[in-house]
C-alpha positions as CSV (number, residue, x, y, z in Angstrom):
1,X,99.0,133.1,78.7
2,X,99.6,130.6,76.2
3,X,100.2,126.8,75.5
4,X,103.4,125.5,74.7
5,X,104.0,122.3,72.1
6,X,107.5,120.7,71.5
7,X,107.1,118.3,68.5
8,X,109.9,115.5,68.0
9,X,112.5,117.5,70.0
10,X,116.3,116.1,69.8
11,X,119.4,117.6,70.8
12,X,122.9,116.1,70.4
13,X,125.6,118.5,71.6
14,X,129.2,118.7,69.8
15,X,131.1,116.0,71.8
16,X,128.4,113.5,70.2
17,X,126.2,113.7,74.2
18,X,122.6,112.9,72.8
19,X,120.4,114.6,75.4
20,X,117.1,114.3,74.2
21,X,116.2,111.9,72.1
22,X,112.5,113.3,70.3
23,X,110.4,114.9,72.9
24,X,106.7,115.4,72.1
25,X,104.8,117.8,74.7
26,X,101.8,120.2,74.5
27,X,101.8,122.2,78.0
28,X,98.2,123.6,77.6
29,X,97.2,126.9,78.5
30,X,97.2,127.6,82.2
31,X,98.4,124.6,83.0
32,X,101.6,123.3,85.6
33,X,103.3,120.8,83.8
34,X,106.0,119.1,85.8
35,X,109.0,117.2,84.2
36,X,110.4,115.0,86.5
37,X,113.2,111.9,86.3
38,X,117.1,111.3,87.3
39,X,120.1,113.0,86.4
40,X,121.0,113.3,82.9
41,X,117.3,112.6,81.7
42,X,117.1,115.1,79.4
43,X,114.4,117.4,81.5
44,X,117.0,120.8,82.3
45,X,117.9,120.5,78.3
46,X,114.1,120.5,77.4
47,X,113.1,123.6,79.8
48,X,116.1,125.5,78.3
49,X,115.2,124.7,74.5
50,X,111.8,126.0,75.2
51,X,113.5,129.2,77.0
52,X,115.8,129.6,74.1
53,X,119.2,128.8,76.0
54,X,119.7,126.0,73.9
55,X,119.2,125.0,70.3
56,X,117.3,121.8,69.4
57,X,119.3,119.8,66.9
58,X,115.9,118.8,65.4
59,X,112.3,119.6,66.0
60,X,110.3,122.2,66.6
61,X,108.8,124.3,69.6
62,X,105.6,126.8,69.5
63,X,104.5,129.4,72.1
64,X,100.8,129.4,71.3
65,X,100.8,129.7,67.8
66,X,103.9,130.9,67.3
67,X,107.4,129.1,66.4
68,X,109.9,130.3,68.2
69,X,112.4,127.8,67.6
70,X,114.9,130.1,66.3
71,X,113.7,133.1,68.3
72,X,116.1,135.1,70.5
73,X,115.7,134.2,74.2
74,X,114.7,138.3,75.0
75,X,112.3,137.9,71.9
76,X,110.0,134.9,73.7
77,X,108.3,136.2,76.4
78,X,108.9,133.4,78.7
79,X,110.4,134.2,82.6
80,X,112.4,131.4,83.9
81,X,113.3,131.2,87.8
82,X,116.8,129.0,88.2
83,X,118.1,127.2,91.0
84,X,120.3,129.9,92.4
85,X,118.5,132.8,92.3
86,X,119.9,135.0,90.2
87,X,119.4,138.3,92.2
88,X,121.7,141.4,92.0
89,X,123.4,141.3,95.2
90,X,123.7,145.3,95.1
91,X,120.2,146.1,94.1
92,X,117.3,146.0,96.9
93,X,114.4,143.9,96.3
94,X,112.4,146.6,95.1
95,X,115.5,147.2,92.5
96,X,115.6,143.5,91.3
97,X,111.4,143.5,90.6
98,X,111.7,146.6,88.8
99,X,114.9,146.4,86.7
100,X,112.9,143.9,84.0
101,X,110.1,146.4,83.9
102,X,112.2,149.1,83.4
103,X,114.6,148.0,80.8
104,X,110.7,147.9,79.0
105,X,110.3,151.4,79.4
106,X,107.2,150.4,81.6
107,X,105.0,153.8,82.8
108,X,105.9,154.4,86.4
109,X,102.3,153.9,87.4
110,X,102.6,150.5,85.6
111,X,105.7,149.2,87.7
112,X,104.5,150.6,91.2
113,X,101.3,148.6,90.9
114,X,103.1,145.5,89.6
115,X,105.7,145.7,92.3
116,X,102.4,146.2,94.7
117,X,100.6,143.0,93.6
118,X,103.1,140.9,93.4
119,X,104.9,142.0,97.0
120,X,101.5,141.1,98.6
121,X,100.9,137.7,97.0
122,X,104.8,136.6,97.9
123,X,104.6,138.4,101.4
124,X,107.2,141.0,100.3
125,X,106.2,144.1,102.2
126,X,108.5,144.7,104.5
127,X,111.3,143.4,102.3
128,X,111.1,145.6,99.4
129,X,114.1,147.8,101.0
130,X,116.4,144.9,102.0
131,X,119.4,143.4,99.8
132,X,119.6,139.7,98.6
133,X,122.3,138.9,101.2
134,X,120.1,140.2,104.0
135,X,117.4,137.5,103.4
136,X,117.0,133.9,104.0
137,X,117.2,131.6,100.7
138,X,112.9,130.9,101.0
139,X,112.8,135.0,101.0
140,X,115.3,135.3,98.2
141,X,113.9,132.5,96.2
142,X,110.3,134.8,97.0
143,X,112.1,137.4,95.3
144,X,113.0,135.3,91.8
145,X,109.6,134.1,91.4
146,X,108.1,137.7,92.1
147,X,110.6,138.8,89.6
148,X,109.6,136.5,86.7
149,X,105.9,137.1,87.8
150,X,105.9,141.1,87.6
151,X,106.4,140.7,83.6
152,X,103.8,139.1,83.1
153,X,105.1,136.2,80.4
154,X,103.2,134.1,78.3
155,X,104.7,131.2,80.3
156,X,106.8,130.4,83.3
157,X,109.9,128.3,83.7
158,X,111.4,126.6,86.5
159,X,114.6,125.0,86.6
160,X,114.4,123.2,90.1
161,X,113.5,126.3,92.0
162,X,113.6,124.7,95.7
163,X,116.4,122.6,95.4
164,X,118.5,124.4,97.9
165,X,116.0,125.2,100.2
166,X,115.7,123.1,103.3
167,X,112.8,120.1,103.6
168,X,110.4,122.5,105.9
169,X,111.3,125.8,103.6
170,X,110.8,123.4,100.2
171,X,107.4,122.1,101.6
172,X,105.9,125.8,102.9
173,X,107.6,127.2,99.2
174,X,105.8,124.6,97.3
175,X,102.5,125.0,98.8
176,X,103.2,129.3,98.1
177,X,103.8,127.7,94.1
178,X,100.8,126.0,93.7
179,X,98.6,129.2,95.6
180,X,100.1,131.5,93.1
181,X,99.3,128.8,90.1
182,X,95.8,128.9,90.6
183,X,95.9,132.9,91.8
184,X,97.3,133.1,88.0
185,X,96.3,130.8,86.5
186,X,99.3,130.9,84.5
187,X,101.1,128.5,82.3
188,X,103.9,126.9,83.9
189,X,106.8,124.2,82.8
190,X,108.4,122.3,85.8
191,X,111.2,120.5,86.5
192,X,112.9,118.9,89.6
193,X,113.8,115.7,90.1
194,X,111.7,115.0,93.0
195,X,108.7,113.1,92.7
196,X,107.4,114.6,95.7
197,X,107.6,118.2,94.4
198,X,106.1,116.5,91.0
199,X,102.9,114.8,92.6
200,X,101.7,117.5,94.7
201,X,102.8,120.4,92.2
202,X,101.6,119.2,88.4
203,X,98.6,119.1,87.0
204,X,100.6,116.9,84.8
205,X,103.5,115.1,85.0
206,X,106.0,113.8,82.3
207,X,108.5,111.1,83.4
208,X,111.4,111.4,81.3
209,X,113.9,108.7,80.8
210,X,117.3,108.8,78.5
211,X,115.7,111.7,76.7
212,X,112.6,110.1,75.8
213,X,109.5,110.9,77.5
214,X,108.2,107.7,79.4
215,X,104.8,108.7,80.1
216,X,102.3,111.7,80.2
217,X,99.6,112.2,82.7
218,X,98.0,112.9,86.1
219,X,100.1,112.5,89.0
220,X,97.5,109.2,90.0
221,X,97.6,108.0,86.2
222,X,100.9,108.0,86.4
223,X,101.1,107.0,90.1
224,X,98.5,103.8,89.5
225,X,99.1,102.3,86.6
226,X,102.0,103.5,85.6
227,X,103.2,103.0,81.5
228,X,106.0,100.8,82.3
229,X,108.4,99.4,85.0
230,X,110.8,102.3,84.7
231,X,107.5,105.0,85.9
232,X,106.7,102.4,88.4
233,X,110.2,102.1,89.8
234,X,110.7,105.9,90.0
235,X,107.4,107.0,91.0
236,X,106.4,106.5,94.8
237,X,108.3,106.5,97.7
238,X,109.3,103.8,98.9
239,X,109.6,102.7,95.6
240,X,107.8,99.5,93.9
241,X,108.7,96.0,95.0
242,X,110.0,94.2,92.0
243,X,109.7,90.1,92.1
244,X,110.6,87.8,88.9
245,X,108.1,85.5,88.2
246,X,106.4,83.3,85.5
247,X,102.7,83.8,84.4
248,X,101.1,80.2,83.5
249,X,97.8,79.8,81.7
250,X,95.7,77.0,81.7
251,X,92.5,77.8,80.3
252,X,90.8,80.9,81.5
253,X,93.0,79.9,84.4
254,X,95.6,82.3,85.4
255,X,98.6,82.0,87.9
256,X,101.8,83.8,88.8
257,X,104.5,81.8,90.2
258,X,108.0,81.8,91.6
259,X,110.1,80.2,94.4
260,X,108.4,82.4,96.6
261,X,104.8,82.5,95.7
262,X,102.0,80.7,93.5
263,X,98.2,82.4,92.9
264,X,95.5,82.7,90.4
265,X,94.9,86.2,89.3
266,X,91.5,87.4,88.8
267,X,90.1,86.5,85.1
268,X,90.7,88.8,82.9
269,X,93.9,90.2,84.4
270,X,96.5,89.6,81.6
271,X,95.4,89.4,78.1
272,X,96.7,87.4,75.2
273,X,96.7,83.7,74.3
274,X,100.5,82.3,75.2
275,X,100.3,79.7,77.6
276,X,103.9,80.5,80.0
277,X,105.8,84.1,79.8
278,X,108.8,85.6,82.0
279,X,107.3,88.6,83.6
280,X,108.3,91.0,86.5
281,X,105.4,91.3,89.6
282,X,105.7,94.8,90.9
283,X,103.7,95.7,94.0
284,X,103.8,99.2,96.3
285,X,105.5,98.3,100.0
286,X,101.5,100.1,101.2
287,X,99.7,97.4,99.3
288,X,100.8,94.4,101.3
289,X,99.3,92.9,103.6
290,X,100.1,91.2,107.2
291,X,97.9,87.8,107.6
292,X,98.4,84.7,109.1
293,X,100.8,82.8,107.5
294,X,98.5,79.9,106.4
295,X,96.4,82.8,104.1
296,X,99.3,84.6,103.1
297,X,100.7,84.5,99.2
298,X,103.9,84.5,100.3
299,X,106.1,84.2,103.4
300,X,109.1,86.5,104.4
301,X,111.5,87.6,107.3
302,X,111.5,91.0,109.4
303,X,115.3,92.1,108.6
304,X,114.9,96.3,109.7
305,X,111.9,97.6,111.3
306,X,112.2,101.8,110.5
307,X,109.3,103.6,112.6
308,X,108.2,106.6,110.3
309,X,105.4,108.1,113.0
310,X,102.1,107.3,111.9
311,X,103.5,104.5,109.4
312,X,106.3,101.7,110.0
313,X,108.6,101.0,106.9
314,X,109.5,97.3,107.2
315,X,112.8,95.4,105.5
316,X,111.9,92.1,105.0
317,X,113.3,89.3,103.3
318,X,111.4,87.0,101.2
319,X,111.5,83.4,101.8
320,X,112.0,81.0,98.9
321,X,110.6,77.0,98.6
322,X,114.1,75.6,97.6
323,X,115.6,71.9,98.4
324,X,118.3,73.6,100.6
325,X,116.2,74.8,103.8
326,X,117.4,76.8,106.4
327,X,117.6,76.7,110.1
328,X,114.6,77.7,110.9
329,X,112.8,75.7,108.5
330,X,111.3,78.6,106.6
331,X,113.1,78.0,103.2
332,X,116.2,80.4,101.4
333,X,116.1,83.7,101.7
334,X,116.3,85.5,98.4
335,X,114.8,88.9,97.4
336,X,114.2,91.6,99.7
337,X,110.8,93.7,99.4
338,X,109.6,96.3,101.9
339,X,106.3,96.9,103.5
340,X,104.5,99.8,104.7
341,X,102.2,99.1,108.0
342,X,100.6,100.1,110.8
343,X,103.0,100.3,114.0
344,X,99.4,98.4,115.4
345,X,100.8,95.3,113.6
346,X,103.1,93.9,116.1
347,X,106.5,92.8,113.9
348,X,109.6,91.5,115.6
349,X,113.0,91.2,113.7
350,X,114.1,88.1,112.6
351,X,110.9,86.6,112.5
352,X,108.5,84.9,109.6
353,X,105.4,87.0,108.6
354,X,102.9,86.1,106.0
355,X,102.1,88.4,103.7
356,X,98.9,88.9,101.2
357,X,98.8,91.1,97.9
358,X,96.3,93.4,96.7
359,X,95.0,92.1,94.1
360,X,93.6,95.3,92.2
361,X,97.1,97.0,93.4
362,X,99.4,94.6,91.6
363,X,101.6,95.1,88.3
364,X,103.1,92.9,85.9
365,X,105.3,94.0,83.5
366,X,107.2,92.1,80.5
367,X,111.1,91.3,81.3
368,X,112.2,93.0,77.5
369,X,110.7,96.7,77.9
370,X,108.9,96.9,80.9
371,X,105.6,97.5,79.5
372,X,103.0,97.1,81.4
373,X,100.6,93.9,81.1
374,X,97.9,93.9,83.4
């Protein structure tokens, strides 16, 4: 195996689309690397310049400590898995494992015990005589990653393998993945744009946004504290709850404040000497906290109550101190947050709850960039 480094990767494709915008990565040796973010991020165009299905405009990429920027995709020794599979329809399974291995001129010896290993580790036994369209897509997408595995590459691609698979087949398919990763121990590149996938799958994780890659770390660095709103936004689900406020120092004194709320963070908790900023409060829906209303840091209203099972997911709306009050006597209603509880806490729709925030839990970010302040 071997580690892969993309240095200041861009690529801008003929109708002017810039895709990338100077990538910088170093997937180290037997690690999972995940890429994750939205549509049009640039993750697919990164996987397929390391593969060698695309050109970078600029940069350069190294397999170990080899450039292979310009190299022919058969010359790289990488095995990608795609989203669909791939599989001959008229070959057997046994056909599609061996096809790679024999276009190498591989010792038949060599392929039988190749074909052996890797049909026991993927459960393909009793499959090996079967055609793709007689198995289900978990046992065809079984077949693609046996087929990239019985080459044994330098490195492994994945262009969001389980995407097509249904929620139970994705979660049983993605626990096979990470078996197999550490049965390898082989160096593999990622990508899928869920964050699910991405937190229980990477070793690492890169967040990439616009083409540029956002941050670079373990799925609870990037989790808890994230680099900037944008990684906190995206990563968590039910994503962060976002709140404009003002940060007001006075002294070592320290206060965030809005319509809605007013308390003293913790000394120490923003740096720098300016006295007022705009900032953004960001806080996850599972670190708030139901109190009586007289303790609470901020008040809001019960609009949807969604039991999950062991967890409720609460849509409430958060009550603002303006002149204009309203029936009830609780205050405008302005920004919605959510909250994740326990169904123990009794909530009722419509109604006022207080709510209290975890102190060590919360975020601020700047309103310009999103950087992180706290």
């Amino acid at each position: 195996m071997a580690q892969i480094r993309i240095e200041d990767v861009h690529k801008t494709y003929p109708n002017g689309y810039v895709a990338t915008r100077g990538i910088d990565l170093e997937i180290r040796d037997g690690e999972f690397m995940v890429l994750v973010g939205a549509s049009g991020c640039g993750k697919s165009t990164t996987l397929r310049m390391v593969a060698g299905l695309e050109t970078p405009t600029r940069g350069r990429i190294y397999l170990g400590d080899r450039d292979v920027t310009d190299v022919k995709v058969q010359d790289r020794d990488i095995a990608m898995v795609f989203q669909n599979y791939a599989l001959y329809p008229h070959k057997t399974v046994r056909q599609n494992l061996t096809f790679a291995l024999e276009l190498r001129k591989a010792t038949r010896g060599e392929i039988e015990r190749r074909i052996a290993e890797v049909s026991r580790a993927l459960g393909l036994e009793q499959l090996l005589d079967r055609k793709p369209g007689q198995l289900s897509g978990g046992q065809r997408q079984r077949v693609a990653l046996g087929r990239a595995i019985v080459r044994e590459p330098q490195a492994f691609l994945f262009d969001e393998p389980l995407s097509n698979l249904d929620a139970k087949l994705r979660v049983q398919t993605r626990t096979e993945l990470a078996r197999l990763h550490r049965r390898l121990g082989a160096t593999m590149m990622y990508v899928t744009h869920d964050q699910e996938e991405a937190m229980t799958l990477g070793d690492r994780i890169a967040v990439l946004h616009e083409g540029r890659v956002q941050q670079c770390a373990a799925p609870l660095e990037i989790y808890r504290p994230p680099a900037n709103a944008f990684v906190a936004g995206f990563v968590g689900n039910p994503s962060m709850n976002f709140m404009a406020c003002d940060l007001r120092r006075d002294g070592e004194r320290m206060t965030v404040e809005s319509a809605s709320f007013n308390f003293a963070l913790d000394p120490g908790t923003v740096t720098g000497d300016r006295e007022a900023r705009q900032a953004r409060l960001g806080i996850r829906p599972q670190d708030l906290e139901v109190v009586a209303r007289d303790k609470a840091d901020m008040v809001a209203r019960v609009d949807v109550i969604e039991p999950l099972g062991a967890d409720v997911l609460a849509h409430l709306e958060l009550a603002a101190e303006t002149t204009d009050k309203a029936p009830n006597g609780e205050g405008a209603l302005s920004s919605a947050i959510r909250l994740i509880t326990s169904p123990e806490i009794p909530l009722t729709e419509g109604e006022p709850i207080g709510l209290r925030l975890r102190r060590d839990r919360l975020q601020l970010f700047e309103t310009e960039q999103g950087l992180r302040l706290n």
